[in-house]
Residue frames relative to the residue before (quaternion, step in Angstrom):
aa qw qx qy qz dx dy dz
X 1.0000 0.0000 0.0000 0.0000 0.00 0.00 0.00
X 0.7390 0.5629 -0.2329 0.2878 3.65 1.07 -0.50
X 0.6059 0.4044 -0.2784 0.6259 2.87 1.92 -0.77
X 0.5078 0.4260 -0.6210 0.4183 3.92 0.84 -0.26
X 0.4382 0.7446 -0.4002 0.3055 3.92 0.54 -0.86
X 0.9116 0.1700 -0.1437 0.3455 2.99 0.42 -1.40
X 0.2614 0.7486 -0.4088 0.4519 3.23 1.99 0.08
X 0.8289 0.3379 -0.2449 0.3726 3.23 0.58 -1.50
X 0.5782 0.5570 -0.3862 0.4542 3.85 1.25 -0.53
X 0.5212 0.6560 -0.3252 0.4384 3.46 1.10 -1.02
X 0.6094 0.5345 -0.1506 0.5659 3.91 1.13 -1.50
X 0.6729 0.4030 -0.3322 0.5239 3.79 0.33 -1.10
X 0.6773 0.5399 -0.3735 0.3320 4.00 0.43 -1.07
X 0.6306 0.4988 -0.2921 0.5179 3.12 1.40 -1.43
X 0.5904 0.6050 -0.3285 0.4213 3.48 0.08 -0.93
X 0.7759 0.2394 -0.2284 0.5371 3.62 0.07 -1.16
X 0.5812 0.4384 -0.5751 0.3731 3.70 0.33 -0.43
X 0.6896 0.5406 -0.3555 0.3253 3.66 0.59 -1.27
X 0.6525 0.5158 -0.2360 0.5025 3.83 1.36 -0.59
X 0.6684 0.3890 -0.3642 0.5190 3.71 1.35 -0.18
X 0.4784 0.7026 -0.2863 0.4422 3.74 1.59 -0.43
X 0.7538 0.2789 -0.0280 0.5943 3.33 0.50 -1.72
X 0.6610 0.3642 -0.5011 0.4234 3.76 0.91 0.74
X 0.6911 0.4191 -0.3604 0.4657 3.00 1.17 -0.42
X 0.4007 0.5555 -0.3842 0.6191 3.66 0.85 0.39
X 0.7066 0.4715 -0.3040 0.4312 3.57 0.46 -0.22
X 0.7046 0.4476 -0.2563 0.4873 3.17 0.92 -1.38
X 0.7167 0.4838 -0.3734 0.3359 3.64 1.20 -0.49
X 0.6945 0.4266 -0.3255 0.4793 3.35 1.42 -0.10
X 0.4714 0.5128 -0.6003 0.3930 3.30 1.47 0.46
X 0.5870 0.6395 -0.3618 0.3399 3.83 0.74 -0.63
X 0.7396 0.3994 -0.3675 0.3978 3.42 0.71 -0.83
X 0.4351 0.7261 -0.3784 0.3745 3.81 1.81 -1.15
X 0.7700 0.4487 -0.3411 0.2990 3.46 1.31 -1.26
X 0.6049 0.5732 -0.3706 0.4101 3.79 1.57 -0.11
X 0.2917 0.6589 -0.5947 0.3565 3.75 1.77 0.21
X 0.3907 -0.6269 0.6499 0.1789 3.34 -1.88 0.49
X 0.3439 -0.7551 0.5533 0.0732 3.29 -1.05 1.06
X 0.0655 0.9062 -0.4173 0.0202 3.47 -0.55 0.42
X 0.4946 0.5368 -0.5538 0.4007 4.10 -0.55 0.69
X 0.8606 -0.1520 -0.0028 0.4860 3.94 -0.99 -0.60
X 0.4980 -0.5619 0.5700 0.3337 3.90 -0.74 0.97
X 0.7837 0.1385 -0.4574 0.3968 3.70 -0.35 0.05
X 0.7288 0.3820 -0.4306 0.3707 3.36 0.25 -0.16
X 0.3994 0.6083 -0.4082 0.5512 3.67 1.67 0.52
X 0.6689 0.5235 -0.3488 0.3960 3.31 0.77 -1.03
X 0.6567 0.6390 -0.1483 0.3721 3.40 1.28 -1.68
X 0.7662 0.2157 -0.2758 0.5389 3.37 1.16 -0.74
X 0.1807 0.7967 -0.4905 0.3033 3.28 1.13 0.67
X 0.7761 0.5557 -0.0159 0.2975 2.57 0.80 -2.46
X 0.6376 0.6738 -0.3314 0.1720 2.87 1.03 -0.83
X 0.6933 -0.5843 0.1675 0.3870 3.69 -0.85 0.82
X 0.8289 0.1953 0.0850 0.5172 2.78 1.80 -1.28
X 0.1246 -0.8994 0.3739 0.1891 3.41 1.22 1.16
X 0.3405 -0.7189 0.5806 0.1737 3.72 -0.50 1.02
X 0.6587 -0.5754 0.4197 0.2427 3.71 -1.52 1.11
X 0.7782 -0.1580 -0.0732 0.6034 3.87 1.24 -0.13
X 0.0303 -0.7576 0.6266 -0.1803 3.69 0.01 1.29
X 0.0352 -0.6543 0.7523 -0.0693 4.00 -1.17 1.84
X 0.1872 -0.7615 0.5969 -0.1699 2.74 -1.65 1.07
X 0.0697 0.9111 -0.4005 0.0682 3.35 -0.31 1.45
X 0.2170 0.8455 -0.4834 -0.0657 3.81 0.31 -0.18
X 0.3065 -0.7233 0.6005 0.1492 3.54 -0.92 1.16
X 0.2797 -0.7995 0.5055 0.1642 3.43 -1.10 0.82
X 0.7512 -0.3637 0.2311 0.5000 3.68 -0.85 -0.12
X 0.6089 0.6881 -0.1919 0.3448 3.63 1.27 -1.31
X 0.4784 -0.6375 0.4663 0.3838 2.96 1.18 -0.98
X 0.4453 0.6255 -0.3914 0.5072 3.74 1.83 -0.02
X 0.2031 -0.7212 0.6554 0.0947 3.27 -1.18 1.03
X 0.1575 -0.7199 0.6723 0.0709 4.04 -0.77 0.99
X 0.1078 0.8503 -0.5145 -0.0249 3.26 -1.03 0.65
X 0.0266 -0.8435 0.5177 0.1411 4.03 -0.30 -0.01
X 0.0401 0.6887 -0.7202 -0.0738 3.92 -1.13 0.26
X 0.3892 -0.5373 0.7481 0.0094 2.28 -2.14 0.87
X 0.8814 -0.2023 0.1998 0.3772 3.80 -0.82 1.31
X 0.6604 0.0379 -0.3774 0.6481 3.14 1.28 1.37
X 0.4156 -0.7155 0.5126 0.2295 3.75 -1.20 -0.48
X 0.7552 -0.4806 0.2281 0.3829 3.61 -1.06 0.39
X 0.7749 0.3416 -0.2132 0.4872 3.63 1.32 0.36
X 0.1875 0.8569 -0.3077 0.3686 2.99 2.19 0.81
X 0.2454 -0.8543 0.3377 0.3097 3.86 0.32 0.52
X 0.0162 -0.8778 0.4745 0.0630 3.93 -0.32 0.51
X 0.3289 -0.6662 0.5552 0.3738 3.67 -0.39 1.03
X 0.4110 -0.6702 0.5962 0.1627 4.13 -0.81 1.58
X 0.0917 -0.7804 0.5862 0.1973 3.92 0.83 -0.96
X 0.9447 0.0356 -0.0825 0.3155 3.66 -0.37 -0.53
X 0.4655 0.6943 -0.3152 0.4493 2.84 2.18 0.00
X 0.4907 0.7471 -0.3423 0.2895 3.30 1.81 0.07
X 0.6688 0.5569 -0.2625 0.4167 2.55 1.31 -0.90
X 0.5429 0.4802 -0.3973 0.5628 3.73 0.78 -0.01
X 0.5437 0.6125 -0.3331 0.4673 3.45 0.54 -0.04
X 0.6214 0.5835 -0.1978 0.4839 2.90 1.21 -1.76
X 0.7574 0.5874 -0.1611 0.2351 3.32 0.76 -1.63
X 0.5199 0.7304 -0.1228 0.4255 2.56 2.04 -0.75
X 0.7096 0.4712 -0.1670 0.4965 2.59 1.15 -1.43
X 0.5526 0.5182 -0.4020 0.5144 4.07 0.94 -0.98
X 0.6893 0.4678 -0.4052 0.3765 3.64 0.31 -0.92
X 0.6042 0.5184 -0.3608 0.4859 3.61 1.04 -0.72
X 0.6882 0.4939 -0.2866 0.4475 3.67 0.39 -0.97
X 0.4109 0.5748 -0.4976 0.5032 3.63 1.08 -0.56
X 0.7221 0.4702 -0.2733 0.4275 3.29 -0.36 -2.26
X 0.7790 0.3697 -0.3016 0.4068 3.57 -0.22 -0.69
X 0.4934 -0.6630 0.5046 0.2497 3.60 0.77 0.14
X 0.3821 0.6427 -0.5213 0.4112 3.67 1.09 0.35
X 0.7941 -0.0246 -0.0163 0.6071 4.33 0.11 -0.47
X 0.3563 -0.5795 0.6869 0.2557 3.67 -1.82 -0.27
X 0.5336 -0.6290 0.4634 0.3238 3.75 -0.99 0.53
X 0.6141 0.5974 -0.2715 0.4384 3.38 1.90 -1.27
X 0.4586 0.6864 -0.4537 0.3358 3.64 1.69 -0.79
X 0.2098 -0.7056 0.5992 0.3147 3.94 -1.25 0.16
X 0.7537 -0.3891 0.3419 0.4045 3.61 -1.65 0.68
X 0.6353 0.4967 -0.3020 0.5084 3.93 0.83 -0.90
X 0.6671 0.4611 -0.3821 0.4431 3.75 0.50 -0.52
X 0.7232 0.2364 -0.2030 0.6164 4.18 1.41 -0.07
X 0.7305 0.3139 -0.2100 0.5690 3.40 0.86 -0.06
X 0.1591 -0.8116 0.5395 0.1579 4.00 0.68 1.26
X 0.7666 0.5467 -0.2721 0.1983 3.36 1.04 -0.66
X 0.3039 0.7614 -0.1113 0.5617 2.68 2.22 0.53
X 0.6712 0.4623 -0.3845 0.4335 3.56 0.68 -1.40
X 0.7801 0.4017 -0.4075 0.2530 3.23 -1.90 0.59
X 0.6725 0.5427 -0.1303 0.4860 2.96 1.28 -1.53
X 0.7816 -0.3995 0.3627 0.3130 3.67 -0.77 0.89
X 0.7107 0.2073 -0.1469 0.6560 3.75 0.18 -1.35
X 0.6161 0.5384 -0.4881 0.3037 3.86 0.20 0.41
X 0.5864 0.5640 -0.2710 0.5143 3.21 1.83 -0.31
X 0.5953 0.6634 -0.3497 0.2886 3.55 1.07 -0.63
X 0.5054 -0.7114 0.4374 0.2170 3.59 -0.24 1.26
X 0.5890 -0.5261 0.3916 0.4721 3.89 -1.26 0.40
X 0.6494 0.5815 -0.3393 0.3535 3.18 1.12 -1.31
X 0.6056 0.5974 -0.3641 0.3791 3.17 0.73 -1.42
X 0.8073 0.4123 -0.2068 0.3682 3.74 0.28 -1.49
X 0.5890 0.5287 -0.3428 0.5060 4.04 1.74 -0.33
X 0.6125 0.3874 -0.3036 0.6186 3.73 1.11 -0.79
X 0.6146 -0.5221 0.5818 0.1055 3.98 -0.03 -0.20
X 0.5127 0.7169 -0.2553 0.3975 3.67 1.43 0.01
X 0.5113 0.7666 -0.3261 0.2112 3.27 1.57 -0.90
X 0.0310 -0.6792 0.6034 0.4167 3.30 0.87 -1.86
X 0.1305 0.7155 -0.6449 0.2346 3.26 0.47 1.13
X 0.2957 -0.7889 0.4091 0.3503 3.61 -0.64 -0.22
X 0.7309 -0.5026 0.1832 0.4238 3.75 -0.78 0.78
X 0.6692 -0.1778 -0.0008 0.7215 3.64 1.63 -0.64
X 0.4651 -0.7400 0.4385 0.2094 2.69 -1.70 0.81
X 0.5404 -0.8145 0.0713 0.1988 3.33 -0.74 1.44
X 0.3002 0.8691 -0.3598 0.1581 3.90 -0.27 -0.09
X 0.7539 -0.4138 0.2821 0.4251 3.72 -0.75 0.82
X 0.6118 0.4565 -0.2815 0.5814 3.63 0.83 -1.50
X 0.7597 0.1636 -0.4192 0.4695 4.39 -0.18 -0.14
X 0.6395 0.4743 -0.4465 0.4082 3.56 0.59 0.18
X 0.6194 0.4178 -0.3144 0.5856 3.40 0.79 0.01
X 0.7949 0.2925 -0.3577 0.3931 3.53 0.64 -0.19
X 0.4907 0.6486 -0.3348 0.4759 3.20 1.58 0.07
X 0.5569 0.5317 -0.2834 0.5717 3.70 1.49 -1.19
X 0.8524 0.3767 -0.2304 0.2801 3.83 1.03 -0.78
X 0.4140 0.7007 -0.2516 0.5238 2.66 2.07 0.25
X 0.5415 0.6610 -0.1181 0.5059 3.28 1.41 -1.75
X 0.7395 0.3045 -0.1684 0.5762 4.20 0.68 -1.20
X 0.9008 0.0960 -0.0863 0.4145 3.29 -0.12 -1.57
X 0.6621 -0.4092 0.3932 0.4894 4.02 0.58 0.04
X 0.4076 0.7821 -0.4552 0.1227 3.56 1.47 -0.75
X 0.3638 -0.7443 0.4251 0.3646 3.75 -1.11 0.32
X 0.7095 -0.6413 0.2659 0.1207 3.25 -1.15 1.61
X 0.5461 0.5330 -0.2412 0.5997 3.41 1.88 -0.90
X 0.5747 0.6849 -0.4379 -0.0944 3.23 -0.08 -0.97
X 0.6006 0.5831 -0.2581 0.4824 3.07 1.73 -1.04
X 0.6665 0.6491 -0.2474 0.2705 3.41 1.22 -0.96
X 0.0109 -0.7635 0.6427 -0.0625 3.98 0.48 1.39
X 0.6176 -0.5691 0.3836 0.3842 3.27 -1.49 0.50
X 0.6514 0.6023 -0.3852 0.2540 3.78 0.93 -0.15
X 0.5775 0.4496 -0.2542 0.6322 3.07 1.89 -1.14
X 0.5625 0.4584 -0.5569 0.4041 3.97 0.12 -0.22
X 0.7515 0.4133 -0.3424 0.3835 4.09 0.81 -1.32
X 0.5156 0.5493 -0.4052 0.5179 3.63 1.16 -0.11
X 0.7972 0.4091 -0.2456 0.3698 3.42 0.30 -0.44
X 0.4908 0.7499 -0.1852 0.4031 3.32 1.94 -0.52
X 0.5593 0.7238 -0.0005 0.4041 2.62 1.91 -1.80
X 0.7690 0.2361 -0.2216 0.5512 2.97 0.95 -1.16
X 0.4438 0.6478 -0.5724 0.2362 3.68 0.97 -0.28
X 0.3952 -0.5592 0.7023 0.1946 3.11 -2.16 0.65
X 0.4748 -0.5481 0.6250 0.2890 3.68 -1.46 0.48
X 0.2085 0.7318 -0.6487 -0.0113 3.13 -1.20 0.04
X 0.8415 -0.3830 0.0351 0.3795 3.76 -0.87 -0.07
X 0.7796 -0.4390 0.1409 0.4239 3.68 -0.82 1.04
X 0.2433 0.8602 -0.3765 0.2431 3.82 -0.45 0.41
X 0.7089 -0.5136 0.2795 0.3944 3.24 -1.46 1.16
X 0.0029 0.8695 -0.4813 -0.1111 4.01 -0.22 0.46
X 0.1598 -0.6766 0.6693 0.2624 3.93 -0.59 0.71
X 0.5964 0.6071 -0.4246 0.3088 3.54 0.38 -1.06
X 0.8407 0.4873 -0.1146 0.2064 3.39 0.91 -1.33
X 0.4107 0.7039 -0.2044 0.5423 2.39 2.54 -0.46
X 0.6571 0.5310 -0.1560 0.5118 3.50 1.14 -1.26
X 0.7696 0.3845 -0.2205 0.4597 3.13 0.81 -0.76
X 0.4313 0.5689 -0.4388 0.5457 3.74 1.72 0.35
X 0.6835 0.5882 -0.2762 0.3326 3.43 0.86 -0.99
X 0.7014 0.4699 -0.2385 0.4799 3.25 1.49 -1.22
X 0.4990 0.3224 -0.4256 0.6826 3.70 1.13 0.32
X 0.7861 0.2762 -0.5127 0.2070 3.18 -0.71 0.60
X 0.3904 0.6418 -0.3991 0.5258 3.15 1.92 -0.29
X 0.8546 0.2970 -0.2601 0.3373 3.82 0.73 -1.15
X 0.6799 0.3052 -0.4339 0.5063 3.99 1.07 0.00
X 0.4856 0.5330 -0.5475 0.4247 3.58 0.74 1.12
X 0.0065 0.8351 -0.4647 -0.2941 3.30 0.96 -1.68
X 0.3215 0.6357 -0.4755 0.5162 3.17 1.58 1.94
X 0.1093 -0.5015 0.7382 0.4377 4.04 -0.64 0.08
X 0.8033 -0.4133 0.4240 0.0646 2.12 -2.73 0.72
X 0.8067 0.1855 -0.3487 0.4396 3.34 1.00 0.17
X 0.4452 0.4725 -0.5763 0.4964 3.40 0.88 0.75
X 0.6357 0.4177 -0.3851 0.5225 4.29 0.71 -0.56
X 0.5021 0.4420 -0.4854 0.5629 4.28 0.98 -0.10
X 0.7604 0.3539 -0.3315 0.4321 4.02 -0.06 -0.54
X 0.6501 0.3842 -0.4040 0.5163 3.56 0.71 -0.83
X 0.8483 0.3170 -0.2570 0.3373 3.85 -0.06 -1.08
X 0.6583 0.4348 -0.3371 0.5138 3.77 1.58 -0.18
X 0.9199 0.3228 -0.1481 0.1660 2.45 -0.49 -1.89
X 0.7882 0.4501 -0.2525 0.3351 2.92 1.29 -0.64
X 0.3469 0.5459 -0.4908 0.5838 3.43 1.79 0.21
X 0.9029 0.3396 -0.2005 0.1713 3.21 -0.17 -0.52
X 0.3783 -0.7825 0.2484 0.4277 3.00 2.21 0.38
X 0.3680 0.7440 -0.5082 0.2296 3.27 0.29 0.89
X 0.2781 -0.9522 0.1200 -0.0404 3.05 0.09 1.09
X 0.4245 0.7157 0.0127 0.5544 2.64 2.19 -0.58
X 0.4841 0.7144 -0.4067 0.2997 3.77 1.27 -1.12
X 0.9223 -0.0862 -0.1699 0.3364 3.67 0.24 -0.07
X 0.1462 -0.7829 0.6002 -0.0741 3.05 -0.17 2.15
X 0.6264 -0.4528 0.5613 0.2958 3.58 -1.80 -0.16
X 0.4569 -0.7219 0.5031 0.1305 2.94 -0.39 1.41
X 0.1917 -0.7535 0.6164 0.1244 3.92 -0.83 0.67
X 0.2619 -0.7070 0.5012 0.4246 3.16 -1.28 -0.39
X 0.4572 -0.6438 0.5308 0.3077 3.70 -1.43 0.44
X 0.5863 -0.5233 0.6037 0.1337 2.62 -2.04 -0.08
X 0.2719 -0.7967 0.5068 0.1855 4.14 -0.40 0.83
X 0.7718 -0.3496 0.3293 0.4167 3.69 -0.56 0.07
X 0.6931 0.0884 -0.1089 0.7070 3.67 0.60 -0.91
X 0.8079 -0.4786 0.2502 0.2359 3.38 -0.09 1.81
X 0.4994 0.5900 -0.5142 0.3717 3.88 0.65 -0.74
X 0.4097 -0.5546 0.6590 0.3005 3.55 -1.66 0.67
X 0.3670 -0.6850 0.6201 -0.1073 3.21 -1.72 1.34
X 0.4794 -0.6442 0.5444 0.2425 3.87 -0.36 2.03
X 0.3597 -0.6851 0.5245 0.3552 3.60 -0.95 1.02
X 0.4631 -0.7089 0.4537 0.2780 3.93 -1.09 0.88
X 0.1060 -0.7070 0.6945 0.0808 3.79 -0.60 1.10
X 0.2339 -0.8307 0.5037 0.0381 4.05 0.17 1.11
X 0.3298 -0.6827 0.6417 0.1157 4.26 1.96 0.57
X 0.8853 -0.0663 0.0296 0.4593 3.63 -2.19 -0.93
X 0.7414 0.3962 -0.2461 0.4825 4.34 0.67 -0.27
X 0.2255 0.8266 -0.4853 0.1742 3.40 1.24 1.45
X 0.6211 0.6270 -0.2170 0.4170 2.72 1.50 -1.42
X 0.5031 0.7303 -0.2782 0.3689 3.59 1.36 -0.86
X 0.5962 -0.2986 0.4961 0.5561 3.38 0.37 -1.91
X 0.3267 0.6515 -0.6300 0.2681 3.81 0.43 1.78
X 0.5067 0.7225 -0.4319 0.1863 3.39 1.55 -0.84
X 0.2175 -0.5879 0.7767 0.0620 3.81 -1.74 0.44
X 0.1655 0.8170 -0.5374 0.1279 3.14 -0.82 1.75
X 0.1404 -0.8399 0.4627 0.2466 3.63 -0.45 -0.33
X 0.7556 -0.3974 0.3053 0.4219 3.49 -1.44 0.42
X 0.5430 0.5708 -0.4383 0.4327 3.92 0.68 -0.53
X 0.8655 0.3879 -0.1265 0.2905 2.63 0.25 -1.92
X 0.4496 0.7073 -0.3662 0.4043 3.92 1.46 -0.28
X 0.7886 0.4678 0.0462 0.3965 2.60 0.92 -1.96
X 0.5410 0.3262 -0.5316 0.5643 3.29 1.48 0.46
X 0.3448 0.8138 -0.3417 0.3197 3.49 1.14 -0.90
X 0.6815 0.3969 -0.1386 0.5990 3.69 0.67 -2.07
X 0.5855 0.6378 -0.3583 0.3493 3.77 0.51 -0.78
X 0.7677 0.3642 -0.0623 0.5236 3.31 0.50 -1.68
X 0.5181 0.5922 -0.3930 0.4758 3.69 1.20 -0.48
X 0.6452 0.4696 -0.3043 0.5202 3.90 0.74 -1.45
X 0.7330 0.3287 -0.2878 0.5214 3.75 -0.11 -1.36
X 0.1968 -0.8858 0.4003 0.1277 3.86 0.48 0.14
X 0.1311 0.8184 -0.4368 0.3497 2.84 1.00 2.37
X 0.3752 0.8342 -0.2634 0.3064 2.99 2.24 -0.34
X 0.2661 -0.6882 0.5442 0.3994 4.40 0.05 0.25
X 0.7820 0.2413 -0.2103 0.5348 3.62 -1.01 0.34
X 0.0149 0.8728 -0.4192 0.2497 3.85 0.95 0.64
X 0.6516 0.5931 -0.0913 0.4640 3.45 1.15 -1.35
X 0.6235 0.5623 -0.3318 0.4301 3.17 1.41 -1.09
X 0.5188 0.6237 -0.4091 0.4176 3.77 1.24 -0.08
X 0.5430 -0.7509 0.3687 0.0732 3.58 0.98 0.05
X 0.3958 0.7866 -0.3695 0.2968 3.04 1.90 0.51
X 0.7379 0.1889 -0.0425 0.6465 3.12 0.97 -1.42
X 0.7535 0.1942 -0.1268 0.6151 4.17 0.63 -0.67
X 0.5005 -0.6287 0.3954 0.4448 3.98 -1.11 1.19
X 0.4498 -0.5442 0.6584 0.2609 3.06 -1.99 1.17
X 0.6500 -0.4761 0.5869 -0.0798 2.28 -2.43 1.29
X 0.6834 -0.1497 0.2625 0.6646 3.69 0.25 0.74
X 0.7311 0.3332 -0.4295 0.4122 3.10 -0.77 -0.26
X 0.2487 -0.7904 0.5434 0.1347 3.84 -1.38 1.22
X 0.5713 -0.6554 0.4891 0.0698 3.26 -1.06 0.79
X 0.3074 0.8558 -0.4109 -0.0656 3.64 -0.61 0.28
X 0.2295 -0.6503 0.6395 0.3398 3.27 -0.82 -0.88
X 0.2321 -0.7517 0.5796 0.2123 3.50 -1.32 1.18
X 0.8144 -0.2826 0.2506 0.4406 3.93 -1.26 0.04
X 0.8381 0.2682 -0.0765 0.4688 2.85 1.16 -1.22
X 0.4709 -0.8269 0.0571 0.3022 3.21 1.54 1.00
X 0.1868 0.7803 -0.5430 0.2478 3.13 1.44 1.38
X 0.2587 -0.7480 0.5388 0.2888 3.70 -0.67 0.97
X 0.1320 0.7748 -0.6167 -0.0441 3.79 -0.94 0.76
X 0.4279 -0.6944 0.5672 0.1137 3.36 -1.63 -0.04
X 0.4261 0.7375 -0.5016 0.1512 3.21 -0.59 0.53
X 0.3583 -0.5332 0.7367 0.2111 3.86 -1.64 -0.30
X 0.0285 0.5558 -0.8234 -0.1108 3.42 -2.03 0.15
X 0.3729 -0.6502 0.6619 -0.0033 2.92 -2.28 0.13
X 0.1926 -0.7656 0.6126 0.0380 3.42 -1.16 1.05
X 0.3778 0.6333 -0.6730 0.0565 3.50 -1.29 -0.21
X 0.8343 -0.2050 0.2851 0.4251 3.24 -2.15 0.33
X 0.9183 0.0436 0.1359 0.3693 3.73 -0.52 0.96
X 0.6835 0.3551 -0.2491 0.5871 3.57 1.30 -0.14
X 0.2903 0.6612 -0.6710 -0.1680 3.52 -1.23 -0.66
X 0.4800 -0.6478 0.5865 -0.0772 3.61 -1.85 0.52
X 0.3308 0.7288 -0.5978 0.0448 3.27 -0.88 0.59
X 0.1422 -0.8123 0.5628 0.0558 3.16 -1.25 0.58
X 0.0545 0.7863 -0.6152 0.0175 4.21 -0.07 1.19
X 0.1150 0.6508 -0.7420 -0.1128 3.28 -1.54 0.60
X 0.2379 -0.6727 0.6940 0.0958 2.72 -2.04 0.86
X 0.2118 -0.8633 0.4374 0.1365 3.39 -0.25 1.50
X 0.5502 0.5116 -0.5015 0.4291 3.77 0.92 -0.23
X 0.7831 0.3967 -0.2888 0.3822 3.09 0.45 -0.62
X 0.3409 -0.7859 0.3644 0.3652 3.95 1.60 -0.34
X 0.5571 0.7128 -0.2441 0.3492 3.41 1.51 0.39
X 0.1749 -0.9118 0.3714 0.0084 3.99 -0.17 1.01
């Protein structure tokens, strides 16, 4: 027991030196990132100037009523690839709202009625609708040794968090989940995806290029994933997210949003509806600002990235 002991202290020493190294290494390359030069429209240069914390490659796009697109970057450019993370899931929505139209599923359908491995079991009852609005009590992930270990490896070495997370062990583990009250869901997001992979009989990213990206000229749909950067500067394992694509796996870039927001406003976009104007949006969140501008939109997290996307359609601006 004494020499395992010291095996294991011996492991902790190494470990944490290597986590006080590669942070402090982090913060110094977050300093120099901050003398990068930014370039496209002077105020919205000015704006990410300001910011509190100038991130190491930070695009920036905002469409105006006119039809004029303004944009700035920072140490990359408008076809720079960025894991979007939760912006997938609008995507996603996009994509249910299409499949609706096409008479391929029903929102009223439940997860168990495309996902047999599902029926009986609690999250087999949960409705499309239920799992696109967040309503399900599904829980945020479903649980099990494989996300605790990839979370613990995510947590030390930057490791990605998904890896363990294939679409067979995610529906076994679903299974046993318990509802409980209404809430942000990854699981459920993932689990929208895996029904659409099966009453298509397309994965999810060959049915994102046929039914999006490429109606919609985007152009950009498969870039080279990079890795990111976490908050205290450490470099972050790029996140391949397997059965939680549909969630937040997408890789996108400033071009390709920004035609994306375009075709969304002039509503030319397939799966359009999922915005929730006239039938309930799909992921995608609704609001009202203070000043009672009505907008829409979603963000996104992952290892080293984040994402947002608002539109305000009275006003045709993104």
């Amino acid at each position: 027991m004494t020499v395992l002991w010291q095996v294991v202290q011996g492991g902790l020493i190494v470990t944490g030196a290597w986590v006080l190294l590669s942070m402090a290494v982090g913060r110094v390359r977050l300093r120099l990132a901050r003398g990068q030069v930014a370039l496209g429209d002077p105020a919205i240069v000015d704006a990410v100037g300001r910011m509190s914390r100038t991130p190491e490659r930070c695009a920036v796009a905002v469409v105006d009523g006119e039809g004029a697109v303004r944009t700035a970057c920072l140490g990359c450019g408008p076809h720079t690839g960025f894991e979007v993370g939760s912006v997938s899931k609008a995507l996603t929505g996009l994509l249910v709202a299409d499949a609706v139209e096409r008479g391929e599923l029903r929102l009223s359908d439940t997860l168990g009625e495309h996902l047999p491995e599902l029926a009986g079991s609690p999250a087999g009852s949960v409705t499309l609708l239920e799992a696109c609005q967040h309503t399900s009590g599904l829980p945020r992930l479903a649980s099990g040794p494989s996300m605790l270990l990839g979370g613990l490896g995510f947590a030390v070495l930057g490791l990605n968090p998904y890896a363990l997370a294939s679409p067979r062990r995610v529906l076994r583990q679903a299974r046993r989940a318990r509802l409980g009250k209404p809430g942000y869901s990854n699981l459920g997001g993932g689990l929208v995806g895996l029904c659409l992979e099966r009453c298509t009989d397309r994965a999810y990213g060959d049915l994102l290029d046929e039914r999006l990206l490429v109606p919609v000229g985007m152009q950009d749909g498969a870039v080279q994933r990079d890795r990111g950067r976490r908050g205290d500067g450490r470099w972050a394992a790029r996140w391949d997210l397997r059965a939680y694509e549909a969630a937040g796996g997408v890789v996108s870039t400033l071009a390709d949003l920004t035609r994306l927001a375009e075709r969304l406003l002039d509503g030319t976009a397939p799966g359009v509806s999922a915005l929730g104007d006239t039938d309930p949006a799909l992921f995608w969140v609704r609001d009202v600002t203070p000043s009672g501008r009505r907008i829409v939109l979603h963000n996104g997290q992952t290892g080293g990235y984040s994402a947002l996307v608002v539109l305000v359609p009275d006003e045709q601006r993104a």
